[in-house]
C-alpha positions as CSV (number, residue, x, y, z in Angstrom):
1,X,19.0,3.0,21.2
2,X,17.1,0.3,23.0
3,X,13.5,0.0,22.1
4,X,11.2,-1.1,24.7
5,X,8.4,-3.5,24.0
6,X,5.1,-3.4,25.7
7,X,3.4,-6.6,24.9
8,X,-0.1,-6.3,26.3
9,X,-1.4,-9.5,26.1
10,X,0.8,-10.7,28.7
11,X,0.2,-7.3,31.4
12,X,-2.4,-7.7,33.7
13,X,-4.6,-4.7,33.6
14,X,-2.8,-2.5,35.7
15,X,0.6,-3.2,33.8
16,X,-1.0,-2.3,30.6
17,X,-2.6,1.2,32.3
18,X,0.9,1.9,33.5
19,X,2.7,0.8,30.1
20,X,0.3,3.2,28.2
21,X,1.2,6.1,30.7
22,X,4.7,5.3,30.1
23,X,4.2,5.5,26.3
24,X,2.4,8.6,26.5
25,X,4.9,10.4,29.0
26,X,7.9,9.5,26.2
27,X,5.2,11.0,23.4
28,X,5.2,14.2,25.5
29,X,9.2,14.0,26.2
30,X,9.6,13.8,22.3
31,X,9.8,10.2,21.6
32,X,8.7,7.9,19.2
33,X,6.2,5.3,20.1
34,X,5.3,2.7,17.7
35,X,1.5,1.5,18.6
36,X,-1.5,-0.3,17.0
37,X,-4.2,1.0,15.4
38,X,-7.2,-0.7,13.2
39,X,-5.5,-0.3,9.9
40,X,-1.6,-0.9,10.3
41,X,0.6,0.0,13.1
42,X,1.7,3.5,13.4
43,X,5.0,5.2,14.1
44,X,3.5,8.0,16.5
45,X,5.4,11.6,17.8
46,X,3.6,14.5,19.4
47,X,2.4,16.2,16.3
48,X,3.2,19.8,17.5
49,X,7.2,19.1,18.2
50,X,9.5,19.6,15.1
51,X,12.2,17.5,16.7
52,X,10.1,14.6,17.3
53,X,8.7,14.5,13.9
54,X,12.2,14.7,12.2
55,X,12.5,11.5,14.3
56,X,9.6,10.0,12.4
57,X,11.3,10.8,9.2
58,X,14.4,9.5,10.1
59,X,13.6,6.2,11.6
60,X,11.6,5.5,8.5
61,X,14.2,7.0,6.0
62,X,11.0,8.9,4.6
63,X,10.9,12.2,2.0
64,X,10.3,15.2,3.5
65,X,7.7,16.1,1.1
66,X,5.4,13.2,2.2
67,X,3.1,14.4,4.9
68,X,2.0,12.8,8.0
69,X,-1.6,11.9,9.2
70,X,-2.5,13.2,12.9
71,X,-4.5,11.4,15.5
72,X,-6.6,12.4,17.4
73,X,-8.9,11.3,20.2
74,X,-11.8,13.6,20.7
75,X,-13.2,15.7,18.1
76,X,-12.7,18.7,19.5
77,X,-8.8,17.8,18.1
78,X,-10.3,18.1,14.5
79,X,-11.2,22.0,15.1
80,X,-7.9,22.5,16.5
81,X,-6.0,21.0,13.6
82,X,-8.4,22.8,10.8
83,X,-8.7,26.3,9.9
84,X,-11.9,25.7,8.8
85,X,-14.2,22.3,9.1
86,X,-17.4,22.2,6.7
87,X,-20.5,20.5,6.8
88,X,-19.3,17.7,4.2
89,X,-16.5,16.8,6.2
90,X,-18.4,16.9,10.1
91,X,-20.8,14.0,8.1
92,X,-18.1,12.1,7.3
93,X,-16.6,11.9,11.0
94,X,-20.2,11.5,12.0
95,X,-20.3,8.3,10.0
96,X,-16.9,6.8,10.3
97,X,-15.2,8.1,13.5
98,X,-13.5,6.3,14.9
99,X,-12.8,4.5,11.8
100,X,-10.4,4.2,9.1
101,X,-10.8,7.4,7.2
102,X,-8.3,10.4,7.1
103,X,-9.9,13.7,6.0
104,X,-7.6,16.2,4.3
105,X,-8.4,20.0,6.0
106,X,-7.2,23.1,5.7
107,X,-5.0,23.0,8.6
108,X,-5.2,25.5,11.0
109,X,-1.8,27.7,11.1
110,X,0.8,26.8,13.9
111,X,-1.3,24.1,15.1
112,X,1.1,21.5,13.7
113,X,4.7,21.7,13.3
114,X,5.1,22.3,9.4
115,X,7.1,19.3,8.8
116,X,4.0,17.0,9.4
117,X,2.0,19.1,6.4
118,X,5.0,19.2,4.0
119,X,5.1,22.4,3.9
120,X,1.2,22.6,2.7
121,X,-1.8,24.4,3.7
122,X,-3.2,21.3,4.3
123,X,-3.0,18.7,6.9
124,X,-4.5,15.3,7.0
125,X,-6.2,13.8,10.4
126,X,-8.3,11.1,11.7
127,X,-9.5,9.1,14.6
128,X,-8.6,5.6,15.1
129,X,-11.0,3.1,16.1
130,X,-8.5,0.9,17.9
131,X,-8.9,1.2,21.8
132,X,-5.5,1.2,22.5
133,X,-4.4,4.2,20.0
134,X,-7.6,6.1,21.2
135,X,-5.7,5.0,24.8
136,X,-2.4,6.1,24.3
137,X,-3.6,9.4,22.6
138,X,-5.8,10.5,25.7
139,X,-3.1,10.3,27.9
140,X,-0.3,11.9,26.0
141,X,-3.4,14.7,25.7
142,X,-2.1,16.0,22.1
143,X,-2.3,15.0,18.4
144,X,0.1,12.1,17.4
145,X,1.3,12.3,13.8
146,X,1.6,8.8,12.9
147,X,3.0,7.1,9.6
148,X,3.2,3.1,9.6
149,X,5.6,2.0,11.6
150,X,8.1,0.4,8.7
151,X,11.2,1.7,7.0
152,X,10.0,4.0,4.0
153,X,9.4,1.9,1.1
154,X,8.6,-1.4,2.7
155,X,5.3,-3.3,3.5
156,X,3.7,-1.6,6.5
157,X,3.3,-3.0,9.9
158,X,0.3,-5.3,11.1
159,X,2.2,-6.6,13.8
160,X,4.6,-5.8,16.8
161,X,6.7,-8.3,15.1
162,X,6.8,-6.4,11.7
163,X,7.6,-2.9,13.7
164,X,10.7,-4.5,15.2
165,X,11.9,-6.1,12.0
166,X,12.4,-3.0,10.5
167,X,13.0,-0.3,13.1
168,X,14.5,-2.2,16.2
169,X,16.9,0.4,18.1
170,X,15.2,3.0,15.8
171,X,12.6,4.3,17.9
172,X,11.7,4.3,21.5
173,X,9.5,2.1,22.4
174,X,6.6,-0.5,21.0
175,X,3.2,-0.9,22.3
176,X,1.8,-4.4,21.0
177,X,-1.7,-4.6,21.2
178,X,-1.5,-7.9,19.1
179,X,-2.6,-7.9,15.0
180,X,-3.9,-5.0,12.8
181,X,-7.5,-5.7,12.0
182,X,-8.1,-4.1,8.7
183,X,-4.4,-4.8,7.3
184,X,-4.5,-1.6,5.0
185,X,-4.4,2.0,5.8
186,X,-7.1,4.5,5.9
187,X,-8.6,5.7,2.9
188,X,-7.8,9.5,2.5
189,X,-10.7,12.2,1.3
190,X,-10.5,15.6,0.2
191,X,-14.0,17.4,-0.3
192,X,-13.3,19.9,-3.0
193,X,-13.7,23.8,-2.6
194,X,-17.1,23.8,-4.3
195,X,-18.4,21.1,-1.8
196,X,-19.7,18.8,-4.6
197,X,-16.9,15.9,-4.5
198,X,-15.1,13.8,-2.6
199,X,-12.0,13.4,-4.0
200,X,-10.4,9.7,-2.8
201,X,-6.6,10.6,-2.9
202,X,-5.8,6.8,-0.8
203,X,-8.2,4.0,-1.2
204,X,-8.3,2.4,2.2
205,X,-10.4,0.7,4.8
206,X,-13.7,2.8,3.9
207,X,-14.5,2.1,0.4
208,X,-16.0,4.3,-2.3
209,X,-19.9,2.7,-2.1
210,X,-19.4,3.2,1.8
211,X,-18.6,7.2,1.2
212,X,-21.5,7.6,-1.4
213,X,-23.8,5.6,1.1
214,X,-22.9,8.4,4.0
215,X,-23.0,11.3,1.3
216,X,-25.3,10.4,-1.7
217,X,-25.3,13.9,-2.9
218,X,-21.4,14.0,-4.0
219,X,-19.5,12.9,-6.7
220,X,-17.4,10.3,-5.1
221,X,-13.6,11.0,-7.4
222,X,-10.9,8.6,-7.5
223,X,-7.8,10.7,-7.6
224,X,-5.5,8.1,-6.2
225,X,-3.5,7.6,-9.9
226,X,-3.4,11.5,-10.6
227,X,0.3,12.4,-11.8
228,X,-0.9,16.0,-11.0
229,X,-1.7,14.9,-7.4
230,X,1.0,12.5,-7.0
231,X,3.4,15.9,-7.9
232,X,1.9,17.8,-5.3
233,X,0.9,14.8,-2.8
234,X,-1.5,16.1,0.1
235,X,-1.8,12.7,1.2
236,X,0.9,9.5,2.0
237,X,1.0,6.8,-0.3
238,X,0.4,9.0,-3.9
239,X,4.1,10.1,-5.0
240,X,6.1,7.2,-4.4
241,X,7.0,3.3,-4.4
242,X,5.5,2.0,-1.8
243,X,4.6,-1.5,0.5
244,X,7.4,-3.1,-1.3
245,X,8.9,-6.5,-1.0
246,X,12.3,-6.7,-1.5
247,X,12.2,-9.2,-5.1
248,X,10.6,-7.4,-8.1
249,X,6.9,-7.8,-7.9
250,X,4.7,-7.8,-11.4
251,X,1.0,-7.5,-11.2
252,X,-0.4,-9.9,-13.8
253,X,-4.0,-8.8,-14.7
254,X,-6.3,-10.0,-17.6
255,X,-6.5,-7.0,-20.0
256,X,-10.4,-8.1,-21.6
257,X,-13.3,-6.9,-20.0
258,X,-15.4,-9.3,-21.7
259,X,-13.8,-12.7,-19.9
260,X,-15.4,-14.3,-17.7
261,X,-13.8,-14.6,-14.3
262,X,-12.8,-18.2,-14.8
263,X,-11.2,-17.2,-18.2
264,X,-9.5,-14.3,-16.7
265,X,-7.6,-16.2,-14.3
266,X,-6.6,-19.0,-16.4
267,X,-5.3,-16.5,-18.5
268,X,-3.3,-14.8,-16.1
269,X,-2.2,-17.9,-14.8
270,X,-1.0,-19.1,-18.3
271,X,0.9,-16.5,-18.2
272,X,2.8,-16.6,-14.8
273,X,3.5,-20.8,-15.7
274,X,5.1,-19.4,-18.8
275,X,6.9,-16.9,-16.8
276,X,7.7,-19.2,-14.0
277,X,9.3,-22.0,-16.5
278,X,11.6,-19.3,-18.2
279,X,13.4,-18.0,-14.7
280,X,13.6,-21.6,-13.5
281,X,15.7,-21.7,-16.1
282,X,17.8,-19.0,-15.1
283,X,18.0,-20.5,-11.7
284,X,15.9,-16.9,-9.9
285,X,13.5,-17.8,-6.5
286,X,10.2,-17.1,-7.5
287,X,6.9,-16.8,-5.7
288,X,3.5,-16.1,-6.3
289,X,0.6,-14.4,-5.3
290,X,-3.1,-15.6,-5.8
291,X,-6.9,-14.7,-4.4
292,X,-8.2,-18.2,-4.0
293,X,-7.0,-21.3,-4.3
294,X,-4.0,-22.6,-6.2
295,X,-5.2,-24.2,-9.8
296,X,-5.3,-27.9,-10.2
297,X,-1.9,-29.0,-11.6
298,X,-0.5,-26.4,-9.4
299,X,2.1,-23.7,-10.1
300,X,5.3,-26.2,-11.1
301,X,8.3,-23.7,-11.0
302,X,7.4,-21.7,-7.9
303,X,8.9,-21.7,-4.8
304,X,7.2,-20.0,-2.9
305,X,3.0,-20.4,-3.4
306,X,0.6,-17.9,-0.7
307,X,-2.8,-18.0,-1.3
308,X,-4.5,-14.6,0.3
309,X,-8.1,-15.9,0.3
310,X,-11.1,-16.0,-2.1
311,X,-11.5,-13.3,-4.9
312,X,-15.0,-12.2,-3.8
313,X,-13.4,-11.5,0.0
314,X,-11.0,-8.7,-0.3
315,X,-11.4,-8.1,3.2
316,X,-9.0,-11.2,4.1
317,X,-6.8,-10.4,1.5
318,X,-6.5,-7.1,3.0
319,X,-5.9,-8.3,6.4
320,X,-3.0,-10.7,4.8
321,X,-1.1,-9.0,2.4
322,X,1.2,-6.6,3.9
323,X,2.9,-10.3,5.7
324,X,2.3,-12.1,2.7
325,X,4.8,-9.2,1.3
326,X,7.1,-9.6,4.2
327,X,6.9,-13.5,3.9
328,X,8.2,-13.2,0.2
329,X,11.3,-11.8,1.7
330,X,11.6,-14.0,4.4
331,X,12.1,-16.8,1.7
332,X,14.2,-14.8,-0.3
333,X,12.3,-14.4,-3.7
334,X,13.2,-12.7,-6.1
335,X,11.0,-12.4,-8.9
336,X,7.5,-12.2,-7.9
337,X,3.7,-12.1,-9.8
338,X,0.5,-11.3,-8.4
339,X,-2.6,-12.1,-9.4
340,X,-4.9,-9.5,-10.1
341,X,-8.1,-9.1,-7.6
342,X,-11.4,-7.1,-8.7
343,X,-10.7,-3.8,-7.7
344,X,-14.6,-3.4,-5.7
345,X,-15.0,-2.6,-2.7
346,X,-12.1,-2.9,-0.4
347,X,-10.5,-5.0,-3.3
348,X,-9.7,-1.4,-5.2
349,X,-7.5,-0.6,-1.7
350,X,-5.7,-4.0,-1.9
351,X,-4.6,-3.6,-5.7
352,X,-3.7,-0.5,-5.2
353,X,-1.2,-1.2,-2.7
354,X,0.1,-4.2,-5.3
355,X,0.2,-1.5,-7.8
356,X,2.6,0.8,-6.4
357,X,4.4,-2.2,-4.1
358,X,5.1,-3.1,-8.3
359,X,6.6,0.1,-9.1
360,X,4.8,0.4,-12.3
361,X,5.4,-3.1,-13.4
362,X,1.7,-4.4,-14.5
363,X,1.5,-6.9,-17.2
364,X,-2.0,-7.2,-19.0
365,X,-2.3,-10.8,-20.5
């Protein structure tokens, strides 16, 4: 298969209104249509045909039991999708439609085809707040269940350039809108039956103080590391390995909650010099990953250094990391560390994407 690219930047704004009807009429015909959105690029297929979406699983190599979030355009969609939308929930899309937040419903039965719930009574939707998705959706006038555009496993997609890497002659076409803004993926909710909590099953562009901020009345519950969600996941990114670079990536994180965030890092970077000075002798390509600058006296041993930005800015680390991931593989590394970031704010997204791009392998220091 040949996948067509659509870069945008260069169409003049007629070519770009026809390439998005193009890209819509191949969403209606059944195929896949890889397109920007403010989080990550997705890996979009009309959400109601069942051989469209096994084309979405196949592309990416993805489990069957890991659902798929639907777009949508207008919110009208949402009561289409859900069985039932409460008054929780229509406060959230109030507050951050379009944004970067996927609310888990009950889904609605026979709206979507059932391989895009899992199986579930559940389904997972949102709006995207990136013109172009919101575009493409209008036009192909139905919901688009959209993954990340990547091969299961790997880092996701913030550019056209990442989508081709992994699933050139994969999939059907490619719109490129240029760079993801937000570089992670949405942050998933699921109000509990009782209405009283929000239960966070993804952290993601929305943040937990932004969510109790827009619903001060709830508990706001981080379920993101449940084992007994994670067996039954109602949201992507909670059962398995994810975002993964192709080395073996540690997390290195200081395990006292009493240092000081100078002696934190010096102790976490004590530890990746001793680190780095044993596999040098073994002859491995290392890298490492750091949230502000590299220490004086450097990191002797590594071969490949990338700084993601200032600890107290997760915001550009989040915008970075997914090709920071990619550009460890690009250099072939093989063993890699990461410094550990605050997990506040939008820094609690970022780690835990390093946490499961890891695999489990987190040394406290």
């Amino acid at each position: 298969m040949e996948t067509k690219v659509w870069q945008l930047a260069a169409c003049t704004p007629e070519q770009a209104e026809r390439a998005v009807a193009e890209a819509a009429a191949l969403l209606r015909e059944g195929g896949i249509v890889a397109f920007p959105t403010e989080t990550v690029y997705g890996l979009g297929a009309d959400a109601r045909n069942g051989a469209a979406v096994a084309g979405i699983f196949a592309a990416k190599g993805r489990p069957q039991d890991n659902p798929l979030i639907v777009h949508i355009a207008e919110m009208a969609q949402a009561d289409a999708l859900a069985a039932e939308v409460g008054p929780v929930e229509r406060a959230l899309m109030a507050r951050f439609w379009p944004g970067p937040l996927t609310l888990v419903l009950p889904a609605r039965p026979g709206a979507v085809c059932e391989a895009v719930t899992a199986g579930l009574d559940t389904v997972g939707v949102r709006m995207p707040a990136h013109p172009l998705a919101l575009r493409l959706i209008r036009a192909a006038g139905r919901p688009v269940a959209a993954p990340s555009a990547n091969r299961s496993g790997r880092p996701s997609p913030t550019t056209a350039a990442h989508v081709l890497a992994d699933l050139d002659g994969r999939i059907a076409a490619v719109l490129d809108g240029g760079p993801a803004g937000i570089g992670v993926e949405s942050t998933v909710v699921r109000v509990d039956e009782a209405g009283r909590r929000i239960h966070v099953l993804r952290p993601g562009g929305v943040t937990a103080d932004e969510l109790f901020r827009a619903a001060p009345h709830m508990d706001i519950v981080d379920r993101s590391e449940s084992a007994a969600d994670a067996a039954v996941p109602r949201s992507p990114g909670m059962k398995y390995t994810h975002y993964a670079p192709r080395g073996a990536l540690t997390v290195v994180r200081c395990g006292d909650p009493a240092a000081s965030p100078a002696e934190a890092r010096e102790r976490i970077l004590r530890h990746i010099r001793r680190e780095l000075r044993a596999l040098g002798e073994r002859g491995a390509k290392t890298g490492v990953l750091l949230f502000g600058m590299e220490p004086a006296g450097g990191l002797d041993g590594a071969d490949v250094v990338l700084d993601l930005g200032p600890a107290d800015r997760p915001e550009e680390a989040a915008r970075r990391l997914y090709a920071a991931l990619r550009h460890f593989d690009d250099a072939g590394a093989e063993v890699i560390f990461a410094e550990a970031l605050p997990e506040t704010g939008l820094g609690r997204a970022v780690m835990n994407r390093l946490y499961k791009a890891a695999g489990g392998r987190v040394t406290d220091v």
